[in-house]
Structure formats: C-alpha cells, structure tokens
C-alpha positions in Angstrom: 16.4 -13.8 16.3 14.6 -14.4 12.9 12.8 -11.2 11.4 10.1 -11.7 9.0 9.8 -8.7 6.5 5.9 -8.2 5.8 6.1 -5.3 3.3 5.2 -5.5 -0.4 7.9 -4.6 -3.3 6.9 -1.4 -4.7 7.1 -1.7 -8.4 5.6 0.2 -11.4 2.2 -0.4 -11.5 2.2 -0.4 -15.4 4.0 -3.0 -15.6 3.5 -7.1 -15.9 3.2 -7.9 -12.1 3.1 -4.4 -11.3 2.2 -2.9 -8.0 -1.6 -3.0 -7.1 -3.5 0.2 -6.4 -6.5 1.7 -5.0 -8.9 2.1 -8.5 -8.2 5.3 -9.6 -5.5 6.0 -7.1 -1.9 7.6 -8.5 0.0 4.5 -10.6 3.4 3.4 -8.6 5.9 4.7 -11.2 9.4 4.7 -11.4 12.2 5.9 -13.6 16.2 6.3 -13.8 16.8 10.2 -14.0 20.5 9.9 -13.9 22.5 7.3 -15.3 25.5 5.6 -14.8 25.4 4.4 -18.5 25.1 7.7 -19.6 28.3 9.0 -17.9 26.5 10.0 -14.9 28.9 9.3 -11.8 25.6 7.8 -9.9 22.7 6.4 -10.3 19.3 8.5 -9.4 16.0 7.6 -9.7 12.7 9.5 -9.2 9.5 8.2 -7.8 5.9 9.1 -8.3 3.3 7.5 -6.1 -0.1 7.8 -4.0 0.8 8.0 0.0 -0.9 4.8 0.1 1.0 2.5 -2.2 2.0 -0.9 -0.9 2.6 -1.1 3.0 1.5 2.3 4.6 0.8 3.6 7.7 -2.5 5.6 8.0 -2.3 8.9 9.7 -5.2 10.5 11.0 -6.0 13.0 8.7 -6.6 10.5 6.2 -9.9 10.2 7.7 -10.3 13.9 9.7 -9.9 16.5 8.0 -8.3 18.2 11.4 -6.2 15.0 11.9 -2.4 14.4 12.3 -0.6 14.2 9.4 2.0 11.5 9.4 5.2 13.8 10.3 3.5 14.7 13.5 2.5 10.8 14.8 4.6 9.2 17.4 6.5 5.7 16.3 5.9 4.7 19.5 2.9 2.7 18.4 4.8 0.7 15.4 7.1 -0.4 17.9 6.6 -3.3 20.5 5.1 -6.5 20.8 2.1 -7.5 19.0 -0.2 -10.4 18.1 -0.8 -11.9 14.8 -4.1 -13.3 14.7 -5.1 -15.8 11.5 -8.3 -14.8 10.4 -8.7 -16.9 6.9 -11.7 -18.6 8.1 -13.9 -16.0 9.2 -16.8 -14.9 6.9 -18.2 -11.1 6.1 -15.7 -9.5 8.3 -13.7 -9.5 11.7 -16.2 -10.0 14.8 -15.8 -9.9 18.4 -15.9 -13.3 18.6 -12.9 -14.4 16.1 -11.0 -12.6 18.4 -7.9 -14.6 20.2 -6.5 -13.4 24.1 -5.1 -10.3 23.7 -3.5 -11.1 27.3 0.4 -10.0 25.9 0.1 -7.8 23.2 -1.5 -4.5 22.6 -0.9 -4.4 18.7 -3.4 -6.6 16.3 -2.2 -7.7 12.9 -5.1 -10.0 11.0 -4.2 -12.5 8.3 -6.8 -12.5 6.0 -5.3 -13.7 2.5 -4.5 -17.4 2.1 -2.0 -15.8 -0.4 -1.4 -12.1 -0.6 -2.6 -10.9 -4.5 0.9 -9.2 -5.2 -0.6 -8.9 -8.7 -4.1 -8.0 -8.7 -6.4 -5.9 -7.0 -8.8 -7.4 -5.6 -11.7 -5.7 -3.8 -13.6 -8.9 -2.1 -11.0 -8.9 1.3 -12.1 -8.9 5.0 -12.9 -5.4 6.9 -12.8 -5.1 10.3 -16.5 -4.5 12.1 -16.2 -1.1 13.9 -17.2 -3.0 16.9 -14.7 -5.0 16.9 -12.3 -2.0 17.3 -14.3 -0.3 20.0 -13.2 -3.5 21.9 -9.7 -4.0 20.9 -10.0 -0.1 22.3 -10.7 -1.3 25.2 -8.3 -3.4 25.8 -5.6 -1.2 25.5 -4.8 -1.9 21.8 -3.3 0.9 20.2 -2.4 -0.5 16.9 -4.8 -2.4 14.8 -2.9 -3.9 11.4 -4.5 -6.1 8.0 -3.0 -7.4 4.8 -5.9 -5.8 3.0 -5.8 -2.6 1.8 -8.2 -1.4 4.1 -9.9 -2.0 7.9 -13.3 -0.9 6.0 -15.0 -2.4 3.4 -14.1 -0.6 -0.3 -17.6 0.5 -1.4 -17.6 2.0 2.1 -18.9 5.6 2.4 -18.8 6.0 6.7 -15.6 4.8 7.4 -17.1 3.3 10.2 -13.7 0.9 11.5 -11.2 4.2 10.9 -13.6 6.6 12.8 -13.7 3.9 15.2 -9.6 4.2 15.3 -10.0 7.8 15.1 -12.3 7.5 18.2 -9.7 5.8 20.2 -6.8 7.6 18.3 -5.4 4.1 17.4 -3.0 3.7 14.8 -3.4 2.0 11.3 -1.2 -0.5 8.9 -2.4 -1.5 6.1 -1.2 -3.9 3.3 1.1 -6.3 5.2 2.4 -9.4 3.6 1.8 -12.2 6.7 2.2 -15.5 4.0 5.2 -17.0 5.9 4.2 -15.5 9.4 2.2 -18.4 11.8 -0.4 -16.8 14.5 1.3 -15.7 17.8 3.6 -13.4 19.5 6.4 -11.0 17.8 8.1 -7.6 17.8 6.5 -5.0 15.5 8.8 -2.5 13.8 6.9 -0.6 11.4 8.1 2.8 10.7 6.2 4.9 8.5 8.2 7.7 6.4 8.0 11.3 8.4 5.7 12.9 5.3 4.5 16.8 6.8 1.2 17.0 5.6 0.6 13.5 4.7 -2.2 11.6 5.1 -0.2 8.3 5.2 3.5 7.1 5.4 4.9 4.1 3.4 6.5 1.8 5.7 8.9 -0.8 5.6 7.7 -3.0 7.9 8.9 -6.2 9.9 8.4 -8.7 12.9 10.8 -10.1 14.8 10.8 -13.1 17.1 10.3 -12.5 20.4 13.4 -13.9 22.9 12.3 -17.4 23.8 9.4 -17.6 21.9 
C-alpha cells in the first residue's frame, strides 16, 4: 500500500531555507555535540526547539491551562481512517458549507496551501470557523488536521476553533504537508512524541492508502 509522508523536515531555522516558526517562537536549532571526526566513536547531536516546530500535535493544555499535556493523550485518535478534504478555493476561512460527506471518516485533514511555504512564514492561511468544528463535533469527528500552522486565525486573541476542540475534546494536527496527497479516503498515523508536561508533541506523521481504495 503506498504511504504518503506529510511531515515537514525540521531544519535550523537560521539557516538559508530554514525551518519556519511562529514570530517570536524558540528558533529550530541544531548542532553536532559529539563527533565522529573528532575521535568520538558516534555521532550525537543536540536539539533545541519550541514544542510546536514543524508537524505537531496540539495537546490540550496548549489552550487550558488545566488541560492534558501531551504524555497523558491517547494515540487512539492519530490512528484510523480519515478524510482529506481540498479546501484551496474557499475564501476567509473553512465554513459549514465547504464541507465534503463525512459518511467514512471521523478524522478531517484540510488542504489549504496550493504549495506548502517550506521557507517562509506566512501569516495570510485559512482558519477554521469555530462553527464549523462544533459540527464536525457532531458528527463524531474526533480529529480535526490543517497544513497551516494553526485552526485559528494568527492575530487571534479567543482561540475560538481550539476552545471549540477543547469543547468537544477533539484532537489537533497542525502543519501537515498535503502537496502530493489528492482529496479522499486514507489511514492516519500521526503519532505525537510522549512530552510530560507538554503542551504539544512533534509528530512524524503519514497516510496510508486504504485497501482497495
């Protein structure tokens, strides 16, 4: 079956074509602490990042102060079938109404990018309207997922799509890369990193096609 791998390269963010972040979010930074060249027997590196570098899962304290941090949430929603919805067309953000049948899926990843900006932040992507959760919600979605860096807008002060998720204690993905993936039906597997007190886990995250599809 062919698997589709939708996470972003994490990278120095210093760096020609370094890794976008969040405007004054920590810098993806990485460095060689032990060297083979040097007469080290291995090679060992050391990482410094923000929780929500690249392709992240979003626990729930990220947005509730008395929420699950991301060693505590079940993987059970990052696993299973879910829809991926192409939503390049639709203006302002996400509506009701741009919405697909959700007859076979209870996980929601939206396409928004005609290209994903691997090398520049960029702040003008599509949110998700809260109301448009409350109805996913309702029908028994569990997962919503975007290839912007957020489900709300970035000048946003309310929150208003997470609460929404934190309403329905839904689960977030954010910064997918869906280039190469068409609109329809695959296996999710997007596990996020088991952080104790974090308010997100990176992921490595893919799709796999469904048998028969």
């Amino acid at each position: 079956m062919k698997i589709w791998d939708i996470s972003q390269v994490l990278r120095p963010s210093n760096q020609r074509g370094g890794l976008p972040v969040w405007p004054g979010d920590t810098d993806f930074a990485f460095e060689r602490t032990w060297k083979m060249e040097d007469g080290s027997p291995v090679n060992v590196g050391r990482m410094t990042m923000s929780t929500h570098s690249g392709t992240h899962a979003d626990a729930p304290l990220h947005y509730a102060a008395d929420g699950a941090d991301a060693a505590s949430m079940s993987i059970e929603p990052y696993l299973g079938t879910c829809l991926v919805v192409d939503a390049r067309g639709v203006q302002n953000e996400i509506d009701i109404g741009d919405l697909p049948d959700l007859e076979y899926a209870n996980r929601v990843l939206f396409r928004t990018w005609d290209a994903f900006p691997h090398e520049e932040w960029r702040s003008d992507w599509l949110p998700i309207a809260p109301e448009t959760i409350e109805w996913l919600a309702a029908q028994g979605v569990v997962l919503v997922g975007t290839d912007a860096p957020s489900v709300d807008p970035q000048e946003s002060k309310t929150m208003a799509a997470h609460l929404a998720v934190l309403k329905h204690d839904m689960r977030i993905l954010e910064g997918l890369v869906l280039d190469d993936v068409a609109e329809g039906l695959y296996e999710l597997i997007a596990l996020p990193l088991k952080v104790g007190g974090g308010d997100a886990g990176l992921c490595r995250a893919v799709l796999r096609e469904l048998p028969g599809a």
